[in-house]
PDB file of N, CA, C and O in Angstrom:
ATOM      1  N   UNK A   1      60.282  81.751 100.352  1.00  0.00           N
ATOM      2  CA  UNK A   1      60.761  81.198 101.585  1.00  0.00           C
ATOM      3  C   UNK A   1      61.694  80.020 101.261  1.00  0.00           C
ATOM      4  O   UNK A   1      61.435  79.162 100.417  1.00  0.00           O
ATOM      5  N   UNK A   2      62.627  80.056 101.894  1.00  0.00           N
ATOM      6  CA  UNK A   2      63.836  79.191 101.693  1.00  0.00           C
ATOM      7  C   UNK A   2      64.050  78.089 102.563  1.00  0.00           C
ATOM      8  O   UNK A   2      65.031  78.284 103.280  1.00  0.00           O
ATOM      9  N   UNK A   3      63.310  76.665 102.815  1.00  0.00           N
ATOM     10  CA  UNK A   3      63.682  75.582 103.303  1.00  0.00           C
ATOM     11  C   UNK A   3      65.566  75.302 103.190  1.00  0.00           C
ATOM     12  O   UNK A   3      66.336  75.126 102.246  1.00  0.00           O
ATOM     13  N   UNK A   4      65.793  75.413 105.310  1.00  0.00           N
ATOM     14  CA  UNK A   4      66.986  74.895 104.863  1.00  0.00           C
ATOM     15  C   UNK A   4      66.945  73.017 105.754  1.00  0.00           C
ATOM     16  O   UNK A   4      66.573  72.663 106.872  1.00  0.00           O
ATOM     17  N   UNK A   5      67.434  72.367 104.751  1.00  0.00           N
ATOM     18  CA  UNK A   5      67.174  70.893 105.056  1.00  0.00           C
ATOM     19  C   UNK A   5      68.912  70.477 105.480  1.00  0.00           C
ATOM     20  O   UNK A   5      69.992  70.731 104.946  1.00  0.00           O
ATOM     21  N   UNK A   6      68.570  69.856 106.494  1.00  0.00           N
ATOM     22  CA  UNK A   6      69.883  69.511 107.077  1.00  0.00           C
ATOM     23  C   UNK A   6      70.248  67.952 106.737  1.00  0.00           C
ATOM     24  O   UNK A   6      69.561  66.938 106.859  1.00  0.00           O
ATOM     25  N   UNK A   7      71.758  68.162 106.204  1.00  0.00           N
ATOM     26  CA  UNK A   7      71.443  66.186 105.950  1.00  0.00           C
ATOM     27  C   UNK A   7      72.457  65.448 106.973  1.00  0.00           C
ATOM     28  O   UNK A   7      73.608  65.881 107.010  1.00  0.00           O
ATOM     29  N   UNK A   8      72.110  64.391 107.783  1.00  0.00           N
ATOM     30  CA  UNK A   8      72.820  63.629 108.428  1.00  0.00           C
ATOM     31  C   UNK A   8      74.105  63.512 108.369  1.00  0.00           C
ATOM     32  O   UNK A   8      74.734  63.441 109.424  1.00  0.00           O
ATOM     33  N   UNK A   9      74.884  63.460 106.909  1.00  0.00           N
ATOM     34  CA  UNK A   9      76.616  62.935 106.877  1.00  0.00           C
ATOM     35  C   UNK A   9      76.327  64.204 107.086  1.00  0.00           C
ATOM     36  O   UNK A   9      75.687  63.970 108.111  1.00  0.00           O
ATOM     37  N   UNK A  10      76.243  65.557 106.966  1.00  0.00           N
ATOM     38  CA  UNK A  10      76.846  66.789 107.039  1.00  0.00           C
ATOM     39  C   UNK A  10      76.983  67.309 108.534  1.00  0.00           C
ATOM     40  O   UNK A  10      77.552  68.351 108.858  1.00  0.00           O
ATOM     41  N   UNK A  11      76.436  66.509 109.291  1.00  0.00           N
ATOM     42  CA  UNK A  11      76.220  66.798 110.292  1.00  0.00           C
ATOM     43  C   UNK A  11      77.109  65.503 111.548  1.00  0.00           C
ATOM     44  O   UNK A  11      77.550  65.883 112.632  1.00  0.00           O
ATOM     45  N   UNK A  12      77.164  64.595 111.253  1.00  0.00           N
ATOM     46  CA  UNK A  12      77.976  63.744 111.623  1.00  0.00           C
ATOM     47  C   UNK A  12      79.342  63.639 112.164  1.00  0.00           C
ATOM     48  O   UNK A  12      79.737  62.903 113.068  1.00  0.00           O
ATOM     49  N   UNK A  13      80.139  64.682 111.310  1.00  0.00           N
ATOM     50  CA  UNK A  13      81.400  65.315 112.085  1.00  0.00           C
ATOM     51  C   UNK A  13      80.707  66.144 113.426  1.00  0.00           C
ATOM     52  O   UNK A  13      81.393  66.098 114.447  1.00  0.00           O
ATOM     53  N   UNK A  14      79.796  66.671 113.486  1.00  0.00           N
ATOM     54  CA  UNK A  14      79.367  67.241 115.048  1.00  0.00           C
ATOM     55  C   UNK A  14      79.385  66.496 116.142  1.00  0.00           C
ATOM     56  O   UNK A  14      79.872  66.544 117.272  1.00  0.00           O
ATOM     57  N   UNK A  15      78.390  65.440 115.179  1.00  0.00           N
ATOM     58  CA  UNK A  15      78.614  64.193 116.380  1.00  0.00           C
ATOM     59  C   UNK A  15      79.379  63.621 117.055  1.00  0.00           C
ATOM     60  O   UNK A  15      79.390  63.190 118.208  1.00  0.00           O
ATOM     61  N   UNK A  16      80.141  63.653 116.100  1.00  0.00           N
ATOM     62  CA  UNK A  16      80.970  62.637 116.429  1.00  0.00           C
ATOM     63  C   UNK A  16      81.844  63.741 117.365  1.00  0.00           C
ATOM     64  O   UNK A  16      82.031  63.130 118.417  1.00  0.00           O
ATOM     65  N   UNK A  17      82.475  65.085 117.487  1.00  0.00           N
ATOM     66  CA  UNK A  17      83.001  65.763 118.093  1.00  0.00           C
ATOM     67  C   UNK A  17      82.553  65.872 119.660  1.00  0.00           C
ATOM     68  O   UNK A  17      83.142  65.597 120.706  1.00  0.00           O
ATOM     69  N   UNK A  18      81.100  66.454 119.336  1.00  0.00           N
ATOM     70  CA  UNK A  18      80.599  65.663 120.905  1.00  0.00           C
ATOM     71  C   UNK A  18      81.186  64.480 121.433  1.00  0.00           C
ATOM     72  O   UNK A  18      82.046  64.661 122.294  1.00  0.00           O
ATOM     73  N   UNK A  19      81.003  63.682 121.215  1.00  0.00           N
ATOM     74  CA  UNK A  19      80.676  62.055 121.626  1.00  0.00           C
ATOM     75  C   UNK A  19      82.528  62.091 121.969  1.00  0.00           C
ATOM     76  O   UNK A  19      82.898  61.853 123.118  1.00  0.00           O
ATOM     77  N   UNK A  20      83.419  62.360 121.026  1.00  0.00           N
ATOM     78  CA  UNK A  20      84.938  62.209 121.045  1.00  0.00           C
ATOM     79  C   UNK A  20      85.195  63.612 122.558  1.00  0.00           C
ATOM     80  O   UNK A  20      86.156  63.496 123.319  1.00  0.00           O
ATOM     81  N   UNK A  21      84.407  64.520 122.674  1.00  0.00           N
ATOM     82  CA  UNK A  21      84.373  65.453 123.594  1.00  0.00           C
ATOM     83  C   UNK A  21      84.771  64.920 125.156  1.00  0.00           C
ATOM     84  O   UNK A  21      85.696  65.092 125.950  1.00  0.00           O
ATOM     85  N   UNK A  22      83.447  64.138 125.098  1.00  0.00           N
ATOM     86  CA  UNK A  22      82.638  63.659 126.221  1.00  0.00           C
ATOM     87  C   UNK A  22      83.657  62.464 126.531  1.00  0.00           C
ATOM     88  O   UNK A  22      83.912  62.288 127.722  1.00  0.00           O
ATOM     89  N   UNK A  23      84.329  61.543 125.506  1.00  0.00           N
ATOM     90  CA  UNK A  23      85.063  60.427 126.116  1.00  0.00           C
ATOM     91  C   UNK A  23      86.610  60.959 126.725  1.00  0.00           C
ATOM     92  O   UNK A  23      87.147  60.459 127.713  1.00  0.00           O
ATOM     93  N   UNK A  24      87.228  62.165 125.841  1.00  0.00           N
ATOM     94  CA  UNK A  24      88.144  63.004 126.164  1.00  0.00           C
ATOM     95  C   UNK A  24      88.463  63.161 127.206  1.00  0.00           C
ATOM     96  O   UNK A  24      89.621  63.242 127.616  1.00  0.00           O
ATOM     97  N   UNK A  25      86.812  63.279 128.220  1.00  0.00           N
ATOM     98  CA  UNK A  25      87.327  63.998 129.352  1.00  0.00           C
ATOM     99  C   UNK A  25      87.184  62.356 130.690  1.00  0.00           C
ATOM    100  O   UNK A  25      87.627  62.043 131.794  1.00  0.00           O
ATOM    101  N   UNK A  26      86.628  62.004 130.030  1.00  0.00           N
ATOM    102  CA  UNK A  26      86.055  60.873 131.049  1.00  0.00           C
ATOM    103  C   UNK A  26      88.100  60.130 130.759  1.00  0.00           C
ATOM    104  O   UNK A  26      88.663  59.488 131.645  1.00  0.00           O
ATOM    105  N   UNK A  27      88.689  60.418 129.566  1.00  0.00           N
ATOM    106  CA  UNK A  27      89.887  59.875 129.718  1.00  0.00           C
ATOM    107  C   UNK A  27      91.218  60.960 130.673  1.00  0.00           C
ATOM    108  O   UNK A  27      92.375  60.637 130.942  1.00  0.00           O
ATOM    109  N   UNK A  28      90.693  61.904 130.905  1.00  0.00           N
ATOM    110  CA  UNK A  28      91.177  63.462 131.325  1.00  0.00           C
ATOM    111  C   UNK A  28      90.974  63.026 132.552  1.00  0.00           C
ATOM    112  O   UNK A  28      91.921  63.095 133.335  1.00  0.00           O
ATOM    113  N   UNK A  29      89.484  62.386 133.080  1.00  0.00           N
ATOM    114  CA  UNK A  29      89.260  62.430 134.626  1.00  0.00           C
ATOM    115  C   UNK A  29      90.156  61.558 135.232  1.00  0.00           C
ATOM    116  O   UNK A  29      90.497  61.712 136.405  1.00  0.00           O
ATOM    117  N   UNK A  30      90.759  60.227 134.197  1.00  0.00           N
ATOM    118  CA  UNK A  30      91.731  59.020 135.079  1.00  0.00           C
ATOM    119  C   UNK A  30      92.968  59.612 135.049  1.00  0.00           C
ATOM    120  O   UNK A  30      93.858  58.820 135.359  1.00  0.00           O
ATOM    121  N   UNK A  31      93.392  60.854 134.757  1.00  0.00           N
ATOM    122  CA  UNK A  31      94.484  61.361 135.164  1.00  0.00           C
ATOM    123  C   UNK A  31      94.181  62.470 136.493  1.00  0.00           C
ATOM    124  O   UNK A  31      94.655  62.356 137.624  1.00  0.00           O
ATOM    125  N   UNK A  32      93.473  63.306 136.120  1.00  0.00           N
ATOM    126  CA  UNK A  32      93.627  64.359 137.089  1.00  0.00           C
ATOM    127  C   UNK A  32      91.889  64.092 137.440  1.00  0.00           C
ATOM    128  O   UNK A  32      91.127  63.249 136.967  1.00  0.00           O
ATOM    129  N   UNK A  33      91.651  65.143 138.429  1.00  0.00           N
ATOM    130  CA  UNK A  33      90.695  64.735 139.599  1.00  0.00           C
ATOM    131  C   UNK A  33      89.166  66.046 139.164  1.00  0.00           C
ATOM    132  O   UNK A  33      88.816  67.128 139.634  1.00  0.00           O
ATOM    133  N   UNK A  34      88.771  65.334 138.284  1.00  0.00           N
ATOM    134  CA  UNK A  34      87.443  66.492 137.614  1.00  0.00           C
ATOM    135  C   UNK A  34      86.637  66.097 138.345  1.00  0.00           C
ATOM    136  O   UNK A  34      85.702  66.814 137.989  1.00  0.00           O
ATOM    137  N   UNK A  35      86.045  65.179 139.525  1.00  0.00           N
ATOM    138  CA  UNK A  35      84.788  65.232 139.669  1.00  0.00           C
ATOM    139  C   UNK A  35      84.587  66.463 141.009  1.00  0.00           C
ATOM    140  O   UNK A  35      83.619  66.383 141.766  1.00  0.00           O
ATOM    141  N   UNK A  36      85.612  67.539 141.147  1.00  0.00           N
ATOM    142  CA  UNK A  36      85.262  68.537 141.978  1.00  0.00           C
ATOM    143  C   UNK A  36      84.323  69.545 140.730  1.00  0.00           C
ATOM    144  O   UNK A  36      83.761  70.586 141.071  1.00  0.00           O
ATOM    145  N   UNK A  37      84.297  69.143 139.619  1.00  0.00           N
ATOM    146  CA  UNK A  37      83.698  70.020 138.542  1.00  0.00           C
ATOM    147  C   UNK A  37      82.470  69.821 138.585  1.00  0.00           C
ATOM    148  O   UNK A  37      81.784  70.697 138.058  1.00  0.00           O
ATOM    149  N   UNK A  38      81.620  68.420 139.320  1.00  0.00           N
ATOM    150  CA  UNK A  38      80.453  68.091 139.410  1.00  0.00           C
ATOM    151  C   UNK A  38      79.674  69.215 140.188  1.00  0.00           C
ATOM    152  O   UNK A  38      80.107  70.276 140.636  1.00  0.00           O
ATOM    153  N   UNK A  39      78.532  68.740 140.220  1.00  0.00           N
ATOM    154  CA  UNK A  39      77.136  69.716 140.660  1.00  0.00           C
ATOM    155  C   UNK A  39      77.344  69.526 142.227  1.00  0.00           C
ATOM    156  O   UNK A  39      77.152  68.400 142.686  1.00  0.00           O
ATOM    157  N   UNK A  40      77.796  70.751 143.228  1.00  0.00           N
ATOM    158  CA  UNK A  40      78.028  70.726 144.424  1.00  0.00           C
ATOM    159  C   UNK A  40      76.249  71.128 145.073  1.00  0.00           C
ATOM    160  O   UNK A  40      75.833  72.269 144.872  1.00  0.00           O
ATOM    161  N   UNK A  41      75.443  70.221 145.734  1.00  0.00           N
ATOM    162  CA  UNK A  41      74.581  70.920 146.381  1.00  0.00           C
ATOM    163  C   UNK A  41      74.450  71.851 147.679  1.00  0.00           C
ATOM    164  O   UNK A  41      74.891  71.443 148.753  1.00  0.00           O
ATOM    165  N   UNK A  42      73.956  72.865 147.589  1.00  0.00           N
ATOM    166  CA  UNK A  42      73.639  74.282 148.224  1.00  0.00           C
ATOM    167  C   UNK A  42      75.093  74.961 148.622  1.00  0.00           C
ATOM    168  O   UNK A  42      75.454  75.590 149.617  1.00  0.00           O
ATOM    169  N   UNK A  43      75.730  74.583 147.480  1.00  0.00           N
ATOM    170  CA  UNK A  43      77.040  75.492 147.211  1.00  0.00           C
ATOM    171  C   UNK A  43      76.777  76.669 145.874  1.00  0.00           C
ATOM    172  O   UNK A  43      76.185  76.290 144.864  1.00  0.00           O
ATOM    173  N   UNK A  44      77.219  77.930 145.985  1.00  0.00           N
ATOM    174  CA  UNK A  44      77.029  78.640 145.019  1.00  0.00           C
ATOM    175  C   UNK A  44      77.630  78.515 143.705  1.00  0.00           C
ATOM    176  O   UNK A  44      77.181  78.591 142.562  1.00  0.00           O
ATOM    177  N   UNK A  45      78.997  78.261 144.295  1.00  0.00           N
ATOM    178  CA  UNK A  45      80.071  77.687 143.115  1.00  0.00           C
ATOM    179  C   UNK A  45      80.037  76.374 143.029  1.00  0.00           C
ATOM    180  O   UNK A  45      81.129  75.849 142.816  1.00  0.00           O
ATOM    181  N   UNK A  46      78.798  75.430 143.163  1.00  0.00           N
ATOM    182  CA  UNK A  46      78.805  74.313 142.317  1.00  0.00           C
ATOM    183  C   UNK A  46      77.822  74.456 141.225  1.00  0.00           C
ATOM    184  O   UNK A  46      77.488  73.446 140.605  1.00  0.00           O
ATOM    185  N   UNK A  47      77.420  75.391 140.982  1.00  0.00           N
ATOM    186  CA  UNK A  47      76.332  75.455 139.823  1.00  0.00           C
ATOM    187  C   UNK A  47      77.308  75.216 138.680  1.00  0.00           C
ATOM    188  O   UNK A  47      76.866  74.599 137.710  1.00  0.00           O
ATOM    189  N   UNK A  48      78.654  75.647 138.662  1.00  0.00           N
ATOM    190  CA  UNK A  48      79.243  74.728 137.638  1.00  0.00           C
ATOM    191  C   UNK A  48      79.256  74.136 136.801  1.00  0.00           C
ATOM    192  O   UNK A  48      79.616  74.226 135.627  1.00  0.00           O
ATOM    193  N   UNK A  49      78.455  72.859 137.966  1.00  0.00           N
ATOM    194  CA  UNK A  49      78.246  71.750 137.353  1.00  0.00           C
ATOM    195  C   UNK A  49      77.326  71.003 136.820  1.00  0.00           C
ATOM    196  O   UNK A  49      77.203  69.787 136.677  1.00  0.00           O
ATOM    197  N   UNK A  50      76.534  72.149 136.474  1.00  0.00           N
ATOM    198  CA  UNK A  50      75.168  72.089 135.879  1.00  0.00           C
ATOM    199  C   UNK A  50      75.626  72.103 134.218  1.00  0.00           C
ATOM    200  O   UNK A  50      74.825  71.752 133.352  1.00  0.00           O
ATOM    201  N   UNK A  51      76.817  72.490 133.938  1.00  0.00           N
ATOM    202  CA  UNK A  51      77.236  72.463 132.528  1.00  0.00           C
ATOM    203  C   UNK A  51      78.201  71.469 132.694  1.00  0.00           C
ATOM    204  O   UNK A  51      78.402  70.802 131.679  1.00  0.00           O
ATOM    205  N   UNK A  52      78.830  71.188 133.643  1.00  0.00           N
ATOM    206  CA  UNK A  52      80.159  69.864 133.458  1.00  0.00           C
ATOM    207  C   UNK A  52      79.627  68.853 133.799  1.00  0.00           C
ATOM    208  O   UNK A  52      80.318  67.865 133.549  1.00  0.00           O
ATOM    209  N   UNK A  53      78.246  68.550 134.489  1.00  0.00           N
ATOM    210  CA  UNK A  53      77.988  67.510 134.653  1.00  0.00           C
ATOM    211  C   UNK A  53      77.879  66.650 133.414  1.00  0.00           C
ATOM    212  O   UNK A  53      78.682  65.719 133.462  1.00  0.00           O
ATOM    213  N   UNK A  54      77.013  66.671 132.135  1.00  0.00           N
ATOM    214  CA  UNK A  54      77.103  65.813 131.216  1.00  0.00           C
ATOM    215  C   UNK A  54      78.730  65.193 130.492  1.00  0.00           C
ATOM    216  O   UNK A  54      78.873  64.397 129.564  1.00  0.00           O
ATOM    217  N   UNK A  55      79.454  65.675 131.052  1.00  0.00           N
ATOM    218  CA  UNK A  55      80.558  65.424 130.726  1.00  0.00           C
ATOM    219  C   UNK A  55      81.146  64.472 131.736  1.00  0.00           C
ATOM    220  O   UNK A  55      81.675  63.425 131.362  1.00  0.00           O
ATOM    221  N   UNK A  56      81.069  64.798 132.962  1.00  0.00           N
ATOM    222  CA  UNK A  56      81.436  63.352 133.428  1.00  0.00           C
ATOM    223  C   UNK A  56      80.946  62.337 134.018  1.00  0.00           C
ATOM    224  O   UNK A  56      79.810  62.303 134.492  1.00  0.00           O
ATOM    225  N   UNK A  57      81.738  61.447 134.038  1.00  0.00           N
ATOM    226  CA  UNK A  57      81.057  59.986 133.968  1.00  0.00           C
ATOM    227  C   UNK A  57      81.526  59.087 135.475  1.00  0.00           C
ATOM    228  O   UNK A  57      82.516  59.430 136.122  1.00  0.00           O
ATOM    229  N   UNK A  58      80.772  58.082 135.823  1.00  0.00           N
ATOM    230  CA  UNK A  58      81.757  57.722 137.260  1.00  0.00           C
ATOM    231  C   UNK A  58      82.403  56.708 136.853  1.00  0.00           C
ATOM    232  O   UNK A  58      83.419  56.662 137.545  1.00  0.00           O
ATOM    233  N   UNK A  59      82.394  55.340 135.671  1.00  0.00           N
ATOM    234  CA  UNK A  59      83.296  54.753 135.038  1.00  0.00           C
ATOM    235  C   UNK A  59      83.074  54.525 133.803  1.00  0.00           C
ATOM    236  O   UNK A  59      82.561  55.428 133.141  1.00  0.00           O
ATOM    237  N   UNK A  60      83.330  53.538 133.313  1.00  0.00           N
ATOM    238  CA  UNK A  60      83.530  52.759 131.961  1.00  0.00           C
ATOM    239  C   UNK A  60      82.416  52.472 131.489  1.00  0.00           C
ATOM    240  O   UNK A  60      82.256  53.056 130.417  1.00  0.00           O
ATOM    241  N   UNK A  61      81.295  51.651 131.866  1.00  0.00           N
ATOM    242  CA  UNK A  61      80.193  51.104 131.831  1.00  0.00           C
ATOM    243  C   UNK A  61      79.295  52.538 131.821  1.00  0.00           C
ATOM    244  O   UNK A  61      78.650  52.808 130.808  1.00  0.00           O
ATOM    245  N   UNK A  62      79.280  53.290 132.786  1.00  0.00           N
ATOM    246  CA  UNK A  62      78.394  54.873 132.796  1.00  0.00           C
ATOM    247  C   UNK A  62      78.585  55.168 131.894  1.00  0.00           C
ATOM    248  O   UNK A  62      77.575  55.252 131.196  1.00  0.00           O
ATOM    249  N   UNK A  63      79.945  55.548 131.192  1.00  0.00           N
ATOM    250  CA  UNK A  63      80.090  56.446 129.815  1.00  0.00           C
ATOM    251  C   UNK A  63      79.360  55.508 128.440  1.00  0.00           C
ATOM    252  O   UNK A  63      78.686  55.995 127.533  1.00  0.00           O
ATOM    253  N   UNK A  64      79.708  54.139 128.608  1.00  0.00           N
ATOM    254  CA  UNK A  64      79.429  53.770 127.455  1.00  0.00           C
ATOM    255  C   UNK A  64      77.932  53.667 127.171  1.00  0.00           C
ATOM    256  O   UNK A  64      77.441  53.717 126.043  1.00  0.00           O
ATOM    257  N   UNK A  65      76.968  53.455 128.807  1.00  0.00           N
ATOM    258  CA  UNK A  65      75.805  53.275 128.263  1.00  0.00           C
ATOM    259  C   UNK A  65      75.293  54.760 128.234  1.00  0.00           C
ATOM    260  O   UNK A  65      74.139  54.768 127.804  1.00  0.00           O
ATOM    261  N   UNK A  66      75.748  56.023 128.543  1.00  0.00           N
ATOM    262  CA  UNK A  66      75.705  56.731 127.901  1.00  0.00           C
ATOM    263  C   UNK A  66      75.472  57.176 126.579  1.00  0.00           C
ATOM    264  O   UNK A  66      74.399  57.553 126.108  1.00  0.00           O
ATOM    265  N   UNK A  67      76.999  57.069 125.809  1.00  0.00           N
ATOM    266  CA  UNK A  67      77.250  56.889 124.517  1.00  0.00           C
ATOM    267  C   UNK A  67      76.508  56.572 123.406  1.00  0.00           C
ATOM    268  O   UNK A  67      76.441  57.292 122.410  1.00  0.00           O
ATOM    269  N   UNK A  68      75.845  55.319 123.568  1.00  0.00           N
ATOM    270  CA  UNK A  68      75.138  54.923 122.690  1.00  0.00           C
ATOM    271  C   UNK A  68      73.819  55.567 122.445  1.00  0.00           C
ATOM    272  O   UNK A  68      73.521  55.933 121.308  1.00  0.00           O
ATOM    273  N   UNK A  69      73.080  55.711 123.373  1.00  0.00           N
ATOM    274  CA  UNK A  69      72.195  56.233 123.244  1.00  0.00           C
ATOM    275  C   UNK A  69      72.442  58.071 122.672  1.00  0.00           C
ATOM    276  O   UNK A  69      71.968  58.803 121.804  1.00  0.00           O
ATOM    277  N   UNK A  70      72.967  58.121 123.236  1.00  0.00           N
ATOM    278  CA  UNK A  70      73.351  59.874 122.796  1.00  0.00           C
ATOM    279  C   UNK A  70      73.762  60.098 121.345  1.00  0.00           C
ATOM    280  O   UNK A  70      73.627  61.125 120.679  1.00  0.00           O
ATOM    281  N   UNK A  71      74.426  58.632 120.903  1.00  0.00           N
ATOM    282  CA  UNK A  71      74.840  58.845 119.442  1.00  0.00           C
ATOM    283  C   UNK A  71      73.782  58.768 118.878  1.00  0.00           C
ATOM    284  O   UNK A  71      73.478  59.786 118.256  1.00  0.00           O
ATOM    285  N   UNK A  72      72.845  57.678 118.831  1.00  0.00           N
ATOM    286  CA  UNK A  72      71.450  57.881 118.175  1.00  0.00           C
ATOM    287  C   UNK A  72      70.758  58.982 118.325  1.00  0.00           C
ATOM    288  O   UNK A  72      70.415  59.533 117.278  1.00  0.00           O
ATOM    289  N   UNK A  73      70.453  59.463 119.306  1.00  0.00           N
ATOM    290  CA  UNK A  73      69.767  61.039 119.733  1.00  0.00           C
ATOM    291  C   UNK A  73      70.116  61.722 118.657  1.00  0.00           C
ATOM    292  O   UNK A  73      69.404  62.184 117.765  1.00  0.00           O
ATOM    293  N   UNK A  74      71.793  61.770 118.868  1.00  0.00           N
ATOM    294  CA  UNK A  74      72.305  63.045 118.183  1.00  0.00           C
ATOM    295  C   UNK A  74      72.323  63.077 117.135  1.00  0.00           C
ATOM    296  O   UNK A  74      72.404  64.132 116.507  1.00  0.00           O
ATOM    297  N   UNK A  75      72.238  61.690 116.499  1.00  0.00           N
ATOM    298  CA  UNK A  75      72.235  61.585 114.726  1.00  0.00           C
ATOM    299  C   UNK A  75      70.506  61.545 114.222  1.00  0.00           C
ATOM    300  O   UNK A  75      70.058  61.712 113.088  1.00  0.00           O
ATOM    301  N   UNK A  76      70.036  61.367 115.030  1.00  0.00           N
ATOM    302  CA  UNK A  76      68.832  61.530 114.246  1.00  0.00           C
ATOM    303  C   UNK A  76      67.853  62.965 114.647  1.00  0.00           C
ATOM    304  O   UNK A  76      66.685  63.248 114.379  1.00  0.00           O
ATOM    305  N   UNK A  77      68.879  63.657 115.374  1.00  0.00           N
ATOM    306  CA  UNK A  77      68.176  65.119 115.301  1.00  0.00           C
ATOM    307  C   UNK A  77      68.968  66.011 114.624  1.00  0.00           C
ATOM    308  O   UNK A  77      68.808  67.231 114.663  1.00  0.00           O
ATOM    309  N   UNK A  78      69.988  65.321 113.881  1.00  0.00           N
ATOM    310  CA  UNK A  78      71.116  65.590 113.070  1.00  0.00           C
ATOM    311  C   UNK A  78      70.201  65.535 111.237  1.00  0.00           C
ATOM    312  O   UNK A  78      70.595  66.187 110.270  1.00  0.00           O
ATOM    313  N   UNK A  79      69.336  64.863 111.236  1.00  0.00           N
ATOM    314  CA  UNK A  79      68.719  64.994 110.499  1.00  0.00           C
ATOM    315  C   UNK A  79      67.295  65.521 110.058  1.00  0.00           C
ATOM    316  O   UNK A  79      66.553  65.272 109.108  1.00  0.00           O
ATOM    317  N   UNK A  80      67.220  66.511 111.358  1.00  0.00           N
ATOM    318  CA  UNK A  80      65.625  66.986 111.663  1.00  0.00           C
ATOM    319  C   UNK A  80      65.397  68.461 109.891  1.00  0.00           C
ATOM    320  O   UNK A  80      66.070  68.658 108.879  1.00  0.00           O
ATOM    321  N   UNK A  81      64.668  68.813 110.213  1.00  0.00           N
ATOM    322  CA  UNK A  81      64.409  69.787 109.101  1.00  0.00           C
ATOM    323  C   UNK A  81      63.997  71.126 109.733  1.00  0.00           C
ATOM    324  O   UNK A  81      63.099  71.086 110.574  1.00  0.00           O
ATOM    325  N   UNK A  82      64.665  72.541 109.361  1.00  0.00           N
ATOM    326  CA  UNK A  82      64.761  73.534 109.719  1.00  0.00           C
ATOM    327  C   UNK A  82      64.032  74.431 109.022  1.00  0.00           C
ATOM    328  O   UNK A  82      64.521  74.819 107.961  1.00  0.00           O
ATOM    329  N   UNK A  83      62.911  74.884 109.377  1.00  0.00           N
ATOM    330  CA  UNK A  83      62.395  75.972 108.643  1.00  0.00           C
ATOM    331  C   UNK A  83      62.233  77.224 109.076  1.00  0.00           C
ATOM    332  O   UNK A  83      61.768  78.081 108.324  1.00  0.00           O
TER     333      UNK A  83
END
């Protein structure tokens, strides 16, 4: 049986792609108008936004305290172990 062990820097470009993802669009939303992409309730076609919601943010302060925390999340399950 073959332990595969995942190591943190190898995984870190992910992260960081997320995280650069997620600010992308929150810089995407001050141009054009994404929050029709949000979660519409007892609309069919807002389920949407059950996948675009983590992506946007309502300003500056939302995204960042976001951010931080998500980077830790993501880096330290960036280093979990796969068997």
């Amino acid at each position: 049986m073959q332990s595969h062990v995942h190591r943190i820097r190898e995984e870190l470009p992910a992260v960081a792609l997320f995280l650069l993802a997620i600010w992308g669009v929150f810089l995407l939303d001050l141009i054009l108008p994404l929050e029709r992409f949000g979660l519409v309730p007892r609309d069919f076609g807002g389920l949407l936004g059950v996948v675009t919601m983590p992506f946007l943010h309502a300003d500056f302060s939302h995204l960042l305290n976001n951010s931080v925390p998500l980077a830790v999340l993501l880096t330290l399950l960036a280093g979990g172990v796969c068997t």
